[in-house]
C-alpha positions as CSV (number, residue, x, y, z in Angstrom):
1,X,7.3,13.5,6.0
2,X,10.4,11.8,7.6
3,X,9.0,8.3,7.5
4,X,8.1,8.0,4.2
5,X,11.4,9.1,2.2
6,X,13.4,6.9,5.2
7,X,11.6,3.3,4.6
8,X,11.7,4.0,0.7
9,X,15.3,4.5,1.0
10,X,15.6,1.3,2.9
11,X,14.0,-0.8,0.8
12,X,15.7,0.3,-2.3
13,X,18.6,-0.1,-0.9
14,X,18.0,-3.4,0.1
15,X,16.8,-4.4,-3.3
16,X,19.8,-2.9,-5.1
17,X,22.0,-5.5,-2.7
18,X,19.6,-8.5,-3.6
19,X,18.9,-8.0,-7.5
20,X,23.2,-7.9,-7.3
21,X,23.3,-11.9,-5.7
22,X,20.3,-12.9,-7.8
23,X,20.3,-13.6,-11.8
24,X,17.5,-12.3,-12.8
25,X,14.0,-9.8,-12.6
26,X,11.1,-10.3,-10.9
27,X,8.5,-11.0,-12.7
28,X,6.4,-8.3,-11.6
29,X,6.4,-5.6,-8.5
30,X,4.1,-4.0,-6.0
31,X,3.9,-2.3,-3.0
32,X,1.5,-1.8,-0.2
33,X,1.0,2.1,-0.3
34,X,4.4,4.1,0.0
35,X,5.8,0.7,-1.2
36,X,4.2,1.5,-4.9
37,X,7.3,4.3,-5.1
38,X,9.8,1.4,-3.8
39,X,8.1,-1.2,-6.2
40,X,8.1,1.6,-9.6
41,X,12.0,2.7,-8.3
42,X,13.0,-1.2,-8.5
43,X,11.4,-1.9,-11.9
44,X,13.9,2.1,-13.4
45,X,10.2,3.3,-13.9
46,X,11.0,6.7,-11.9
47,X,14.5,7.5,-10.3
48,X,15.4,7.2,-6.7
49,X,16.1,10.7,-6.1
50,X,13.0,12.1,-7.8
51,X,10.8,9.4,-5.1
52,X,12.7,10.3,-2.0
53,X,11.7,13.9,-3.3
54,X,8.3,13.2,-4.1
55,X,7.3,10.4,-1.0
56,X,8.5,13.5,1.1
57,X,6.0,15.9,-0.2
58,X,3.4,13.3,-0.2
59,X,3.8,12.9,3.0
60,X,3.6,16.6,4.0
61,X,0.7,16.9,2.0
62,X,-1.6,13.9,3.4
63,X,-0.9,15.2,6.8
64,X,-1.7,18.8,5.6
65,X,-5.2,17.5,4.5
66,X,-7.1,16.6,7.6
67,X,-6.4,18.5,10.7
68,X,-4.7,16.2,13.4
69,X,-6.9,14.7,16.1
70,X,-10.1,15.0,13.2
71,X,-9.6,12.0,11.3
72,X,-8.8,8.0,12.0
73,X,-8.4,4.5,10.8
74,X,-9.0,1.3,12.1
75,X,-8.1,-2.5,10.9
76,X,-11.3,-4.7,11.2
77,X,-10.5,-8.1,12.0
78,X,-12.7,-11.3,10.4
79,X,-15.6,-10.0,8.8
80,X,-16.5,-10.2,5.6
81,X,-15.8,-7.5,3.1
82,X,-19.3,-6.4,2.2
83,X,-20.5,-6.5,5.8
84,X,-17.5,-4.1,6.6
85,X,-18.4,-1.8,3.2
86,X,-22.1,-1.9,5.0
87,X,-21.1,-0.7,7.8
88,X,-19.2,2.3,6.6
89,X,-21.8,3.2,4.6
90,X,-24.6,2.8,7.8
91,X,-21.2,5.2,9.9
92,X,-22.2,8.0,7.6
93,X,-24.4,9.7,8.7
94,X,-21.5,11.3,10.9
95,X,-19.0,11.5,8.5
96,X,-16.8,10.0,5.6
97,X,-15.9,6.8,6.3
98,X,-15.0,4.0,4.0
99,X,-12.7,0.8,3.3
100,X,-8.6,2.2,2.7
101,X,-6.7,-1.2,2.7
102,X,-8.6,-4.4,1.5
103,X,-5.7,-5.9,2.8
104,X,-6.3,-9.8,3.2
105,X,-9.9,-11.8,3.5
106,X,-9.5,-11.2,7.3
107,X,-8.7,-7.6,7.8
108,X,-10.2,-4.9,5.9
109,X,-8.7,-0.7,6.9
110,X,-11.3,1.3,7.2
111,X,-10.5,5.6,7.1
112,X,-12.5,8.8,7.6
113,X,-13.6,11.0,10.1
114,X,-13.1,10.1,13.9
115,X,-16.5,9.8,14.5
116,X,-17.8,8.1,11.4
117,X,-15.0,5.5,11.8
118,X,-15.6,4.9,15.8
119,X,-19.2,4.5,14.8
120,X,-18.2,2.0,11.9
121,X,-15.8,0.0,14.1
122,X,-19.0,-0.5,16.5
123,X,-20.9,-1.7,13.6
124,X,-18.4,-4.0,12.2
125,X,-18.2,-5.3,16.3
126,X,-22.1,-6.1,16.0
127,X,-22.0,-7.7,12.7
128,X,-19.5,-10.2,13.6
129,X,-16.4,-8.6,13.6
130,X,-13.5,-10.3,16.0
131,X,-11.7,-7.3,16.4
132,X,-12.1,-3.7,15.8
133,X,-8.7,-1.8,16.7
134,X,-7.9,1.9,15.8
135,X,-4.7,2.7,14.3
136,X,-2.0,5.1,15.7
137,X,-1.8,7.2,12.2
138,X,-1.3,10.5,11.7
139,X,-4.3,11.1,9.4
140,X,-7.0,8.8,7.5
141,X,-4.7,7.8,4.4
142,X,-6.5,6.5,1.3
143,X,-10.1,8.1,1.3
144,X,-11.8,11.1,0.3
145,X,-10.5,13.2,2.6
146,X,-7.0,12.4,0.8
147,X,-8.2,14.3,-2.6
148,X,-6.0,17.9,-1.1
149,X,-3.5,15.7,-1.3
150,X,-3.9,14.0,-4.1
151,X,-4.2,17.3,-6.3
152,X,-0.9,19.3,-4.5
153,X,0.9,15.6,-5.3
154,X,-0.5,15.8,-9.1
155,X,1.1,18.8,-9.5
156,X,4.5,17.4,-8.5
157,X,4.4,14.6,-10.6
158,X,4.0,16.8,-13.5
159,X,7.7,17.4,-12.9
160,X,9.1,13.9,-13.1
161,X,9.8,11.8,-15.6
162,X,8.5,8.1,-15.7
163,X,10.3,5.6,-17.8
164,X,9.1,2.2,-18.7
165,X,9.5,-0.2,-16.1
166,X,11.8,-3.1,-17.0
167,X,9.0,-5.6,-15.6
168,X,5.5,-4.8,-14.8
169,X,3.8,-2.6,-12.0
170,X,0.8,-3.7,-10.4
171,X,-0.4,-0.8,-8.8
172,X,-2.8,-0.3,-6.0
173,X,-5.7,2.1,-7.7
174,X,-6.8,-0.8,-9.8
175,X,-4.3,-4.2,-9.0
176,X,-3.4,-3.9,-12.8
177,X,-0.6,-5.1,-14.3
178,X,0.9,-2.2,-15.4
179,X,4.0,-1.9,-17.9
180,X,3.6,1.8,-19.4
181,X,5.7,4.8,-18.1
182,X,2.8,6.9,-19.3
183,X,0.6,5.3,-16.6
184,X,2.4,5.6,-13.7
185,X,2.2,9.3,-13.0
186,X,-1.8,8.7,-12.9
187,X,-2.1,6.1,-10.6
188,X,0.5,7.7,-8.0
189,X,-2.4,10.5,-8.2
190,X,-5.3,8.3,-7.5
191,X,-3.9,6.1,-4.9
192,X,-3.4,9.0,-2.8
193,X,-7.3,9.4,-2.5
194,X,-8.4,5.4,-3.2
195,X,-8.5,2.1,-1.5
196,X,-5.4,0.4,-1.8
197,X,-6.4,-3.2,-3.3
198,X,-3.6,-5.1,-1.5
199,X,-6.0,-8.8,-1.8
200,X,-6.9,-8.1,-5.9
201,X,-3.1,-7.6,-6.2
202,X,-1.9,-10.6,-4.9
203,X,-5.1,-12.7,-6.3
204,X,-4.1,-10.9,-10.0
205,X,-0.2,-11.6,-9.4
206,X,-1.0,-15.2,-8.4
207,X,-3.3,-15.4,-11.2
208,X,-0.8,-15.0,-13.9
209,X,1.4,-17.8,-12.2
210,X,3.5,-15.9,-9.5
211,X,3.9,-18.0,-6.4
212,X,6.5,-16.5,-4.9
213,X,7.0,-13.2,-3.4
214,X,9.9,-11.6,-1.4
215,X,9.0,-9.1,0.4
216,X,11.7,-6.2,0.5
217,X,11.9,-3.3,3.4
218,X,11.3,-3.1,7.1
219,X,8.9,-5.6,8.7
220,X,7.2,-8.9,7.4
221,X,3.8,-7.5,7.4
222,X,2.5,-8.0,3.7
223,X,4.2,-11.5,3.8
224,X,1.7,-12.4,6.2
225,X,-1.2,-10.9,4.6
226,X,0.2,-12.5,1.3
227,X,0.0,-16.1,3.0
228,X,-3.7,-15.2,4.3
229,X,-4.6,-14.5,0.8
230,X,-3.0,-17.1,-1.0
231,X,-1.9,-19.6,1.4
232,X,-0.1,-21.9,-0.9
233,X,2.9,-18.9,-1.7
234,X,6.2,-19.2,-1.0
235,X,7.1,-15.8,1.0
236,X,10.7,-14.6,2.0
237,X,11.6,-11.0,3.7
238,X,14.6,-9.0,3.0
239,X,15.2,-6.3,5.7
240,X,19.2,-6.7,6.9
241,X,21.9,-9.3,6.0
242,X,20.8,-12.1,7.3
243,X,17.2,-12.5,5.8
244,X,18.8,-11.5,2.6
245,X,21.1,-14.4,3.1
246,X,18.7,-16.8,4.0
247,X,16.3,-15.9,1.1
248,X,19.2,-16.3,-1.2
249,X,20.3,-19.5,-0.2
250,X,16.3,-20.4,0.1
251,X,15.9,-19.3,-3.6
């Protein structure tokens, strides 16, 4: 509830300083999860003070949905993606479990309930997985177990109002390009509940010619997921002065 509006804010802000040094729009925008609010608030599809709103109630009610200690997630490490989507299906039997961040062709976040995910991560470990590591999350983001959530959040959105975005979303429910204010409200919904398709992104982004991506906000994480999906992209970070500096002068 405190994380979410506090990164958002962050990365906005750090966008607002680069789009001022750079002439130009991106060509397109996404965002890993919360970053889809960050991504839609960059492209004037929603306002900033309707997301830091809204990305604090979401995250109230995802950690609302599951009680604490009942659910968990795990990053599997260099399997393939249908031997990973077996083995949540074979987990269960004990539970919901089930692929929440298709993330890169080497790591796949699986999400459910604590034992159907344990189980799944000793699966994944006998089909060939190198690693198998559980998160530190407060609740099992982006499955079924998310759809409390999701319906409290529709509710909210209701309330907003979605503009067009001055250069297309592509949004994690379906890795669409998306360039319709209409849409936006709808996929904010599903994504609660759904994968997010972080590897179709990129592959679709890349596909239409993008190759480069500057990655705005705390961390270089989805740069280097970016690079393991398409390893011929340029990728740059933007998270204080000086990496906005060097990506400016890089640019």
């Amino acid at each position: 509830a405190n994380t979410q509006p506090a990164i958002l804010t962050v990365s906005v802000a750090a966008y607002r300083v680069f789009i001022k040094h750079w002439d130009g729009l991106p060509s397109a925008a996404a965002g890993h999860s919360l970053g889809e609010y960050s991504a839609i608030v960059a492209a004037n599809g929603m306002k900033f003070a309707d997301a830091v709103r809204i990305v604090r109630k979401r995250g109230l009610y995802m950690q609302e949905a599951v009680p604490v200690g009942t659910g968990a997630m795990a990053a599997i490490i260099g399997l393939d993606t249908k031997s990973i989507e077996e083995a949540c299906i074979e987990a269960r039997t004990l539970g919901e479990c089930a692929p929440a961040n298709y993330n890169s062709p080497k790591q796949v976040v699986i999400a459910g309930t604590t034992n159907a995910v344990e189980k799944a991560m000793e699966l994944a470990k006998s089909k060939g997985a190198k690693r198998a590591i559980k998160l530190n999350v407060s609740a099992p983001f982006h499955c079924s177990l998310m759809q409390p959530a999701a319906e409290k959040l529709a509710e909210e959105l209701r309330e907003i109002e979605f503009f067009e975005p001055d250069f297309p979303i592509v949004h994690n429910f379906d890795a669409l390009f998306n360039d319709s204010g209409k849409e936006i409200s709808g996929m904010l919904k599903r994504q609660v509940a759904s994968p997010v398709l972080w590897q179709q992104s990129v592959e679709n982004m890349a596909g239409r010619g993008i190759d480069t991506f500057i990655e705005i906000g705390p961390g270089k994480v989805l740069s280097g997921l970016i690079k393991q999906i398409y390893p011929e992209a340029k990728t740059f970070n933007i998270a204080d002065t000086e990496s906005l500096n060097e990506t400016i002068n890089s640019l």
